[in-house]
C-alpha positions in Angstrom: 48.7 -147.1 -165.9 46.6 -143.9 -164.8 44.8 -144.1 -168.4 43.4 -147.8 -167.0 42.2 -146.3 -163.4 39.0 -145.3 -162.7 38.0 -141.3 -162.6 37.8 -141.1 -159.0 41.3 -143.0 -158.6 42.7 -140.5 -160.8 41.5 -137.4 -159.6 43.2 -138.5 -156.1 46.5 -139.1 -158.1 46.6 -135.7 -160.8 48.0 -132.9 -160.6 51.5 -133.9 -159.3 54.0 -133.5 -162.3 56.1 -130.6 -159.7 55.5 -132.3 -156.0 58.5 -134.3 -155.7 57.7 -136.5 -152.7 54.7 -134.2 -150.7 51.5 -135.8 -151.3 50.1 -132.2 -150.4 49.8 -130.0 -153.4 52.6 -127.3 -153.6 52.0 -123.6 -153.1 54.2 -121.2 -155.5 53.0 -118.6 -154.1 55.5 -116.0 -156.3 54.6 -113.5 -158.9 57.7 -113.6 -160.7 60.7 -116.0 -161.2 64.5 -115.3 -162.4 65.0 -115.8 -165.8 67.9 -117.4 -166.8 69.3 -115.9 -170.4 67.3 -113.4 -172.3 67.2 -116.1 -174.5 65.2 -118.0 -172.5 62.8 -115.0 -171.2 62.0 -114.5 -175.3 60.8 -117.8 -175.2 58.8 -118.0 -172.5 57.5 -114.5 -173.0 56.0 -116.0 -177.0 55.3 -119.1 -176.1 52.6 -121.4 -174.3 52.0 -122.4 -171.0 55.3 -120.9 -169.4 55.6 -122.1 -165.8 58.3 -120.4 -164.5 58.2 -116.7 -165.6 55.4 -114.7 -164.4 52.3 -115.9 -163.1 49.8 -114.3 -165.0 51.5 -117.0 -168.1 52.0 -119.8 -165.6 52.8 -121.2 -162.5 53.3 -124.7 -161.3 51.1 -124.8 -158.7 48.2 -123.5 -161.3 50.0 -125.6 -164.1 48.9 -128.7 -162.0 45.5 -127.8 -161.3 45.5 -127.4 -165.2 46.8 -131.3 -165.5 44.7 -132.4 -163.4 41.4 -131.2 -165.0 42.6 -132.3 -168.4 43.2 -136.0 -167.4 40.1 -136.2 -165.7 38.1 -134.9 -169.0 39.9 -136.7 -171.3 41.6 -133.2 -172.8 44.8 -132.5 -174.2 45.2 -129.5 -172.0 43.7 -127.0 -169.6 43.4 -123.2 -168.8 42.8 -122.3 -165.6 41.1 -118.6 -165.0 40.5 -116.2 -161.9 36.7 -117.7 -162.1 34.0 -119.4 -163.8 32.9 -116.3 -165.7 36.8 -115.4 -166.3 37.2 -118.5 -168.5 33.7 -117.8 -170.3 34.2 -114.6 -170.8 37.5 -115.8 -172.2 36.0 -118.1 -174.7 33.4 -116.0 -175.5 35.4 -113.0 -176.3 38.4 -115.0 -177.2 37.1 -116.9 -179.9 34.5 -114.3 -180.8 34.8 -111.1 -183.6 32.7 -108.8 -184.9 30.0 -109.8 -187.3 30.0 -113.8 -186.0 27.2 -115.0 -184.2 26.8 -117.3 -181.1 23.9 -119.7 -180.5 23.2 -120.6 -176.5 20.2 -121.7 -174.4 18.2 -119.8 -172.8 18.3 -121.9 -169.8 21.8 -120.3 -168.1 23.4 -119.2 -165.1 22.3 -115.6 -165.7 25.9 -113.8 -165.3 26.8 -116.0 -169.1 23.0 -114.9 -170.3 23.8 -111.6 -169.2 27.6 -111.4 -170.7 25.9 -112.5 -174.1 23.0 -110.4 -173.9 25.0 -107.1 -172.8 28.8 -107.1 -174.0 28.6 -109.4 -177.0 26.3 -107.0 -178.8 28.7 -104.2 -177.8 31.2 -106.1 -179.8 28.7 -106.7 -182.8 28.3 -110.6 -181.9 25.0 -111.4 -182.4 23.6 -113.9 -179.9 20.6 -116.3 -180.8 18.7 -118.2 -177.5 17.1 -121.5 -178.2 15.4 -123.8 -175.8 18.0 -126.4 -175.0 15.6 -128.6 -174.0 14.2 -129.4 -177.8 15.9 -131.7 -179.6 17.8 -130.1 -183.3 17.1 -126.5 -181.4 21.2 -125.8 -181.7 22.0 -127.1 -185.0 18.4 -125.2 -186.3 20.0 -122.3 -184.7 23.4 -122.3 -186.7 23.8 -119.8 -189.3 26.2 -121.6 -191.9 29.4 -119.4 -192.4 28.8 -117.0 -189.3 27.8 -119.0 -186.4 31.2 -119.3 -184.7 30.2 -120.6 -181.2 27.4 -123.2 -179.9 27.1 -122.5 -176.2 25.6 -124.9 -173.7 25.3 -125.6 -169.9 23.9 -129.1 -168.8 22.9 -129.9 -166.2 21.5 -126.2 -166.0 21.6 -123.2 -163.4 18.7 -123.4 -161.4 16.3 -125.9 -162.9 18.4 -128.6 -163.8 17.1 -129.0 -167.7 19.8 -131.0 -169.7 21.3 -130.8 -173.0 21.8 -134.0 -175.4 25.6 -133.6 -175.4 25.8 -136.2 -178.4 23.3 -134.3 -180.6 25.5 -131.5 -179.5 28.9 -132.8 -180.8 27.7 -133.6 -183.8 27.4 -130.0 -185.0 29.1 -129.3 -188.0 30.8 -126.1 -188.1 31.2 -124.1 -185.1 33.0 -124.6 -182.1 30.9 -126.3 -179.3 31.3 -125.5 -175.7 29.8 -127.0 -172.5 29.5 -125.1 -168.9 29.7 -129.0 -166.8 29.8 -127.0 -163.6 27.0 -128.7 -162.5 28.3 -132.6 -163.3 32.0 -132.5 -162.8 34.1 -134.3 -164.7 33.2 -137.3 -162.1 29.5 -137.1 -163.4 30.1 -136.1 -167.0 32.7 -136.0 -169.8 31.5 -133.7 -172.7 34.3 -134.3 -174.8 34.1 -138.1 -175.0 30.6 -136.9 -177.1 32.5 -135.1 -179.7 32.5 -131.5 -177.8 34.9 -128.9 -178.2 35.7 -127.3 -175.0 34.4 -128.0 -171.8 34.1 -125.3 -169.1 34.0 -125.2 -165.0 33.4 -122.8 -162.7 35.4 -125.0 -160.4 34.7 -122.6 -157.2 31.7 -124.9 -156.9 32.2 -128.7 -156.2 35.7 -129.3 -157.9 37.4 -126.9 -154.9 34.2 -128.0 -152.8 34.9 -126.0 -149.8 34.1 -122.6 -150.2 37.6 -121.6 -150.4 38.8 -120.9 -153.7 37.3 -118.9 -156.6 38.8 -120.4 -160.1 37.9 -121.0 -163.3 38.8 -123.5 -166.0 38.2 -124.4 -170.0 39.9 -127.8 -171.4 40.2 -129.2 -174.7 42.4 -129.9 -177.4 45.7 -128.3 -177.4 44.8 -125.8 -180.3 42.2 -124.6 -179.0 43.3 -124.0 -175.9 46.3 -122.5 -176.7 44.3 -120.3 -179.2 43.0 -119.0 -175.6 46.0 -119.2 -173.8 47.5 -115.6 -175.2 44.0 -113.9 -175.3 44.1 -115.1 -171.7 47.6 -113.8 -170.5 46.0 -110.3 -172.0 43.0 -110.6 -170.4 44.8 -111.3 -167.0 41.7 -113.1 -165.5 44.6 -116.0 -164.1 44.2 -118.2 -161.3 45.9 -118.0 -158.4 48.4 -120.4 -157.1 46.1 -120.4 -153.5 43.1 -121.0 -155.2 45.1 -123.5 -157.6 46.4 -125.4 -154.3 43.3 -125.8 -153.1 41.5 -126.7 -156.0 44.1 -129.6 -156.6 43.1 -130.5 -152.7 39.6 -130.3 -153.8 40.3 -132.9 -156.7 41.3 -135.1 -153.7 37.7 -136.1 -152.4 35.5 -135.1 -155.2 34.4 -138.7 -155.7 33.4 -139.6 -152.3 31.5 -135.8 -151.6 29.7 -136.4 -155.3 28.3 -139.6 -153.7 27.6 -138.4 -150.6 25.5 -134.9 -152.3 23.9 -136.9 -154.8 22.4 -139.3 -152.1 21.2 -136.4 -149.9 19.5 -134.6 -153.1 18.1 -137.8 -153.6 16.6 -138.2 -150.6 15.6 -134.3 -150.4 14.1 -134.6 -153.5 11.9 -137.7 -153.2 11.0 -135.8 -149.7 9.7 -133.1 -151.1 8.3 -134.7 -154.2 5.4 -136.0 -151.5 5.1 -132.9 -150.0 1.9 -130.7 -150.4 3.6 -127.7 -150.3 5.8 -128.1 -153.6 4.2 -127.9 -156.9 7.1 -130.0 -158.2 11.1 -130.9 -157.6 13.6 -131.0 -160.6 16.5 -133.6 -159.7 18.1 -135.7 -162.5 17.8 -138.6 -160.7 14.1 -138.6 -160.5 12.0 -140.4 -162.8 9.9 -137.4 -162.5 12.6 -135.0 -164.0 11.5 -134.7 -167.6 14.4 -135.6 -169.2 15.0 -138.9 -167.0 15.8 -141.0 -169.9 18.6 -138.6 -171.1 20.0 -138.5 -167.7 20.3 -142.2 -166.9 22.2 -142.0 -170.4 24.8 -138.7 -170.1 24.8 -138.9 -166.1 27.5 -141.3 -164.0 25.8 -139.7 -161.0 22.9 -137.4 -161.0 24.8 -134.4 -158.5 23.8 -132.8 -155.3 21.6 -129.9 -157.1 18.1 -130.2 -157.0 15.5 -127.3 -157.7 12.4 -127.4 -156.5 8.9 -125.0 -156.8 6.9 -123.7 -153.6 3.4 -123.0 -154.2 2.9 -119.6 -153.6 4.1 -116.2 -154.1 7.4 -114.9 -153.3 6.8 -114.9 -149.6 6.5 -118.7 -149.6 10.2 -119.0 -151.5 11.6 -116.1 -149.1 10.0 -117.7 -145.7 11.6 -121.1 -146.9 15.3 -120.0 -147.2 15.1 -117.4 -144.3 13.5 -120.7 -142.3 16.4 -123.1 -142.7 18.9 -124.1 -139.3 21.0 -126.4 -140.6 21.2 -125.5 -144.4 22.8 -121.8 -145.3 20.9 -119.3 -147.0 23.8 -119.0 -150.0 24.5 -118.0 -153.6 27.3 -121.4 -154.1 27.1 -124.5 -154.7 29.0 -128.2 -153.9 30.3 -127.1 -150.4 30.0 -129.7 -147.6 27.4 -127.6 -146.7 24.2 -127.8 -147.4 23.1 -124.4 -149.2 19.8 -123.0 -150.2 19.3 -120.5 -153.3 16.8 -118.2 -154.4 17.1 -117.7 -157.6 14.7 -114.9 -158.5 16.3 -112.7 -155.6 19.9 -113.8 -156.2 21.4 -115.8 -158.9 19.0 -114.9 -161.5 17.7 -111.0 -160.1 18.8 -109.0 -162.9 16.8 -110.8 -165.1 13.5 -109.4 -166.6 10.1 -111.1 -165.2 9.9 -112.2 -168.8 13.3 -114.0 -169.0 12.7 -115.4 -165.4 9.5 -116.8 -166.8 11.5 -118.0 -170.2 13.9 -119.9 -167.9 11.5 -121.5 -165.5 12.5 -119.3 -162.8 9.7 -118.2 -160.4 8.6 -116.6 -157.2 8.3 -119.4 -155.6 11.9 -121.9 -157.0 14.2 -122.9 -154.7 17.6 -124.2 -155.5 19.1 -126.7 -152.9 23.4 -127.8 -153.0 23.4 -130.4 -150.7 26.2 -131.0 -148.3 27.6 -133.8 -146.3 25.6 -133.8 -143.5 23.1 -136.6 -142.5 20.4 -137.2 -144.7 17.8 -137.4 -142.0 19.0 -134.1 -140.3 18.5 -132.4 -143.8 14.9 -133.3 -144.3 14.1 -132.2 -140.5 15.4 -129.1 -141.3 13.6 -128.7 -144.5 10.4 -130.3 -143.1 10.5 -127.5 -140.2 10.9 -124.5 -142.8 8.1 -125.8 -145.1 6.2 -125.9 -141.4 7.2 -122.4 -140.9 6.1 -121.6 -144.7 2.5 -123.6 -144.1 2.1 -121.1 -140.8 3.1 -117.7 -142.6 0.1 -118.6 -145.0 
């Protein structure tokens, strides 16, 4: 039956294989467990997915976080990691060797551009950057016979450009891999367009209450269990609290992906009339660039918008320091509303040159918006753009 229910009706019932009766997600909050026969430990020690032994190879309350993501993207199976850059450091370095060669955007959350631009060429992985945004970039990009790895994130960290996700599947060759952070799998399914693996920083709006940090990657079971022992040496694993809470998070993530994507609406068109902003990136805009591709790949354009102060850096510092009722913070999909930086923050160890290549400037503000009233969110935001017109 669950196959026939809609994703929000199943992301309310995954993720419940080991709770018995309780309708609360279980905590196993142990380390270890007894092993029955040495038999048995040999087993579970060389094999996949163990629940029951130690938890940096399983653990049910992390097993059923794992379940749960895989139903809702349509995958065979799910790792969960310690964080979002625990389960792409683990694809990248999992699936990765010297002398193969990566293709990714430039347009990126800058801790993955970073772990490509730094550690991969430690390893002798060469890394190629192409503009996501250009259609037949990736597949121009792939060097036949050494290009192991196709690397995209759409929607994208901070500006919101998207990636085609069917001219993406359709690359012959290497593995594909999406960061869906930004969608969910409530907004998105990258595997439905032919994608490999599909990865979450799901400390953002999967938990959705600023209360766990945990990673995942799903995808076919070959794959993913091609990860699973480079994982267990890694030891990036979730924990069974964070787990817990992400399996609670799974609970309301269709009604607060709603309720964000109506406030960034209304944000957005806001400040889309406002003479202060140079211009506002929201999918849901028929402004945004790539509109078309949006109303295509997108169940629900998201609660991130982006949008560009005119100005210096003082105008993009006075506006987050100026905020009440939103939170000056580095997250994203909370219930509350949080504003971003980026050139201070998210994206500071970046060169002024590949802040400029990403679209990033002094002035680019990143809003998450929460669940509070709309109209209370554009009082506060009209107040700090007052307070930004009167430090001018």
């Amino acid at each position: 039956m669950d196959d026939q229910l809609h994703p929000e009706t199943r992301a309310i019932r995954a993720g419940r294989a080991d709770n018995d009766t309780a309708l609360a997600p279980i905590l196993w909050a142990t380390t270890t467990f007894v092993t029955p026969t040495v038999e048995e430990g040999r087993r579970m020690a060389t094999g996949v997915g163990a629940a029951r032994f130690y938890s940096r190879y399983g653990n049910p309350t992390v097993n059923g976080f794992e379940e749960a993501i895989a139903q809702l993207e349509g995958a065979e199976t799910a790792r969960a990691f310690a964080s979002g850059m625990g389960a792409i450091s683990a694809v990248i370095l999992g699936l990765c060797s010297t002398g193969d060669h990566i293709v990714a955007q430039r347009q990126l959350y800058a801790g993955t551009q970073l772990l490509l631009q730094t550690a991969c060429p430690r390893f002798g992985i060469d890394v190629t950057f192409v503009d996501g945004t250009e259609p037949g970039a990736f597949a121009a990009a792939v060097i036949p016979g050494r290009t192991q790895l196709v690397f995209a994130e759409t929607p994208a960290n901070p500006r919101l450009d998207l990636v085609d996700l069917d001219e993406l599947g359709a690359i012959a060759g290497p593995l594909t891999v999406v960061d869906s952070t930004f969608a969910t799998p409530l907004a998105q399914r990258p595997l439905d367009h032919g994608v490999d693996l599909v990865v979450h920083s799901a400390t953002k709006a999967i938990a959705g209450h600023n209360d766990a940090t945990l990673g995942v990657v799903a995808g076919a079971a070959e794959l993913v269990n091609w990860l699973y022992s480079f994982a267990v040496l890694q030891g990036a694993n979730a924990s069974p609290f964070d787990a817990m809470n992400g399996i609670r998070g799974l609970r309301t993530l269709g009604v607060r992906l709603e309720r964000q994507s109506h406030n960034a609406g209304v944000l957005a068109r806001f400040l889309e009339d406002h003479p202060l902003v140079e211009e506002v990136r929201w999918p849901g805009l028929t402004s945004h660039p790539q509109f078309a591709l949006a109303q295509r790949q997108l169940a629900l354009p998201g609660g991130l918008l982006t949008f560009e102060l005119a100005g210096d850096l003082e105008a993009g510092r006075t506006f987050v320091e100026s905020v009440r009722l939103a939170q000056l913070a580095t997250s994203l999909g909370g219930p509350e509303t949080l504003v971003t930086h980026p050139a201070s923050t998210t994206h500071v160890n970046l060169t002024a040159e590949e802040l400029e290549a990403n679209g990033i400037r002094p002035g680019t503000v990143r809003v998450s918006a929460g669940l509070e009233h709309s109209a209370d969110l554009v009082a506060d935001v009209a107040q700090a753009l007052d307070a930004v017109a009167a430090a001018r």
